[in-house]
Structures are given as structure tokens and as C-alpha cells.
C-alpha positions as CSV (number, residue, x, y, z in Angstrom):
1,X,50.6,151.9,-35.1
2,X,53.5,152.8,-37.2
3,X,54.9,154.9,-34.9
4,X,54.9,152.3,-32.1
5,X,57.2,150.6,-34.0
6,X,61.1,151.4,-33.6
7,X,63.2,151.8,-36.2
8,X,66.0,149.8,-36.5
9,X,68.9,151.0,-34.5
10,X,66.9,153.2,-33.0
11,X,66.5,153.7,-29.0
12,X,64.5,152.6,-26.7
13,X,63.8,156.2,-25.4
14,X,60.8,156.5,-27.3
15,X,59.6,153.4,-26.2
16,X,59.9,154.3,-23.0
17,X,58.6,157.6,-23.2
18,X,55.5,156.1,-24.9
19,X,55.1,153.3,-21.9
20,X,55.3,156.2,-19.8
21,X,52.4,158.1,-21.1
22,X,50.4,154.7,-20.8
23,X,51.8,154.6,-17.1
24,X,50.2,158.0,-16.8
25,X,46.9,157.2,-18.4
26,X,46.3,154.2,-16.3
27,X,46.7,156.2,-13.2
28,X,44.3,159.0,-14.3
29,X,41.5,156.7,-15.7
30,X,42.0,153.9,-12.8
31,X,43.1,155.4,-9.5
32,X,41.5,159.2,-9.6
33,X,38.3,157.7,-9.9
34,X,38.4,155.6,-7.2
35,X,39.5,158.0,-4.8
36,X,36.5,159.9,-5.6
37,X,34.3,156.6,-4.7
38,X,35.7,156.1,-1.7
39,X,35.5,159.8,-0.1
40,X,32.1,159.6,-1.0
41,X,31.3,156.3,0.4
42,X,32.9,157.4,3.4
43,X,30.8,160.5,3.9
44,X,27.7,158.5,3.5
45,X,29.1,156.7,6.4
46,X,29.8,159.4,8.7
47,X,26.5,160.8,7.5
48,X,24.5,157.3,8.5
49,X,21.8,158.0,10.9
50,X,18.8,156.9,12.7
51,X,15.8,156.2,10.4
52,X,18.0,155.9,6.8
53,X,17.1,152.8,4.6
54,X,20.3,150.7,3.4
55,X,21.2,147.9,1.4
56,X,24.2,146.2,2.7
57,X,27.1,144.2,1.3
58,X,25.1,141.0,1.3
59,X,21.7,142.8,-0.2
60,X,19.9,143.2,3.4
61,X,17.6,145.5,2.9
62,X,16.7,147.2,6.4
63,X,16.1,150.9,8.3
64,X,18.8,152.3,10.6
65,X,17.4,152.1,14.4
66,X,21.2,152.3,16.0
67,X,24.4,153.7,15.3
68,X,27.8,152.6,16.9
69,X,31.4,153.2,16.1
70,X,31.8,150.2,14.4
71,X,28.4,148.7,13.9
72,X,24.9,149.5,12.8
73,X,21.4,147.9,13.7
74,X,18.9,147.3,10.9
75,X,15.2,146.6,11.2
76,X,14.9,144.3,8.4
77,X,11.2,143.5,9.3
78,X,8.7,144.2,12.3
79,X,10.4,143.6,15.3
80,X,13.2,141.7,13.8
81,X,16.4,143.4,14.3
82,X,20.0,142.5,13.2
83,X,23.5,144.4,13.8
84,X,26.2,144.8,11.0
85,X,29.8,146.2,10.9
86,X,29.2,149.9,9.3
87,X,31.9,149.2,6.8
88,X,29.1,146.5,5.0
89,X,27.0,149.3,4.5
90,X,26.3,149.5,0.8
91,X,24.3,152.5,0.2
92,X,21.5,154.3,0.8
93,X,18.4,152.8,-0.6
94,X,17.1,154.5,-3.7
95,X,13.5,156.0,-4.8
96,X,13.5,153.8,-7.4
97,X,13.3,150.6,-5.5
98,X,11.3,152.1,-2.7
99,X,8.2,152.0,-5.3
């Protein structure tokens, strides 16, 4: 933490180089990972079709009987049908809670 600290008189290029490098950490650790979710998501999206189990936004649980542009129809239960916007589709329901 010493180094942190400027000397007295000194400038306040260091400190700016140092908030700089934090500047460039934040972006790497914060942004780039992101972007990574969100071209994923959206391939899981294009990818959607007929017969997929999803979990929405709102935890709906349902199978995929129709595929629009902009919406998607779930059978949540026999014979009981709803339609959502495809952009509050979650993800694609796991294994794990299949069992």
C-alpha cells in the first residue's frame, strides 16, 4: 500500500497511471464476461425449437410447442398452453431438475 501513496511534491501521473490500470481491470473482469453471456444466450435463442423444455424469466417451467419471431408457446401442463415474448426465455431446462 506504500506505493499507492504519493510522495510529497510528487505528481499525480502515477496516480493516474495506477487508476488507469484499475480502469483496465474493471473492463476485463466486468464487461468481457458478459459479452460472452450474452452471445451465448442469444444462440440458445436462435437455436429454440419445437419440443425444448424452458424455464423462463418468471420460473415457468414448460415445453416449446411454437416458435414465432417474437414469441414462444409453452405447454406448461396437459392441454394448457401459454405464449411468452422469446426474450423471457431463461434457459434450457437441466438434467438435474428433470429427475
Amino acid at each position: 500500500m506504500l506505493f499507492l501513496q504519493a510522495a510529497p511534491g510528487g505528481s499525480s501521473s502515477s496516480m493516474l497511471f495506477i487508476m488507469l490500470i484499475f480502469l483496465v481491470f474493471m473492463i476485463f473482469f466486468t464487461y468481457l464476461p458478459n459479452r460472452k453471456m450474452k452471445k451465448e444466450q442469444a444462440k440458445f435463442l436462435e437455436s429454440m425449437k419445437k419440443g425444448d423444455e424452458v424455464v423462463t424469466n418468471g420460473g415457468i417451467v414448460g415445453k416449446v410447442t411454437k416458435v414465432d419471431s417474437k414469441s414462444v408457446t409453452l405447454e406448461i401442463s396437459p392441454k394448457n398452453y401459454i405464449t411468452v415474448l422469446v426474450s423471457s426465455v431463461s434457459k434450457q431446462l437441466s438434467e438435474d431438475f428433470k429427475k
